[in-house]
C-alpha positions, 0 to 999 in steps of 0.5 A: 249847285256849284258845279251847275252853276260853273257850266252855266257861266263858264261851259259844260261841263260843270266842275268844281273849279268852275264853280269857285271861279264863277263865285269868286268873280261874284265876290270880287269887288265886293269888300268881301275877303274870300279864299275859296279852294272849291265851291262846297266849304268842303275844303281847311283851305277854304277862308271867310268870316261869318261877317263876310257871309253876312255881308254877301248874303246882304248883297244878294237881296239885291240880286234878281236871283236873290229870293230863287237863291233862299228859295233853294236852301233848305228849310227846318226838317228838310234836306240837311236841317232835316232833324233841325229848327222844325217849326222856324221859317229858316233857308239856310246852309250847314257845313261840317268839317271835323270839329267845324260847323257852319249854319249860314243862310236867312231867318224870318224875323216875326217882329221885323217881318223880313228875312234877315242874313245869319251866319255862325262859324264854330271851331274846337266842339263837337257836331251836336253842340256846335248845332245845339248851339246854332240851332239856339241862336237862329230860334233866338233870331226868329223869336226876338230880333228886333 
């Protein structure tokens, strides 16, 4: 995605770099304290708290792009989340580094009736409990969010 959209914005072809720059002049001005060395989270130089994804993901609700935006993450047993959150209208990002974990993304909320933004960031634990651990807290955010 990154990499597409630094080629729509910024010419063909679609780098990396392109596609931090294109998000980074996104985020500019957007009260948002973002340090992004690429555009996947694949990188230690990579710096944002779950609050400012939050705050961002809030901020693209407004956008025409919003919804296309939700619409191409993936869902509970598909793509990255493939084993996960089966049965939870979920759209959401994964990222792993060695001992970090990320899930970030919208959570339909049944006593709301709307999605709303999530983002856990976890640091120190291993792959399946820091997904243990997020996969609870999105199915608490379906169920109970209020």
């Amino acid at each position: 995605l990154g990499k597409g959209l630094g080629a729509e914005v910024r010419g063909a072809p679609g780098t990396i770099a392109k596609g931090a720059a294109t998000i980074e002049a996104w985020i500019e001005g957007r009260g948002v304290d973002f340090t992004l060395f690429d555009n996947s989270g694949l990188s230690y130089d990579n710096r944002v708290t779950a609050a400012g994804i939050v705050d961002l993901l809030d901020q693209v609700e407004d956008e025409d792009w919003g919804d296309v935006l939700r619409r191409a993450l993936p869902t509970g047993g598909q793509g990255t989340l493939e084993d996960r959150l089966h049965g939870v209208q979920v759209r959401a990002k994964t990222g792993t580094l060695t001992d970090v974990s990320a899930l970030s993304g919208w959570v339909f909320s049944e006593r709301r009736g709307a999605w709303i933004e999530f983002s856990i960031l976890s640091a120190g634990m291993s792959k399946p409990l820091a997904s243990q651990i997020e996969d609870r807290i999105v199915r608490i955010l379906a169920n109970e969010a209020g």
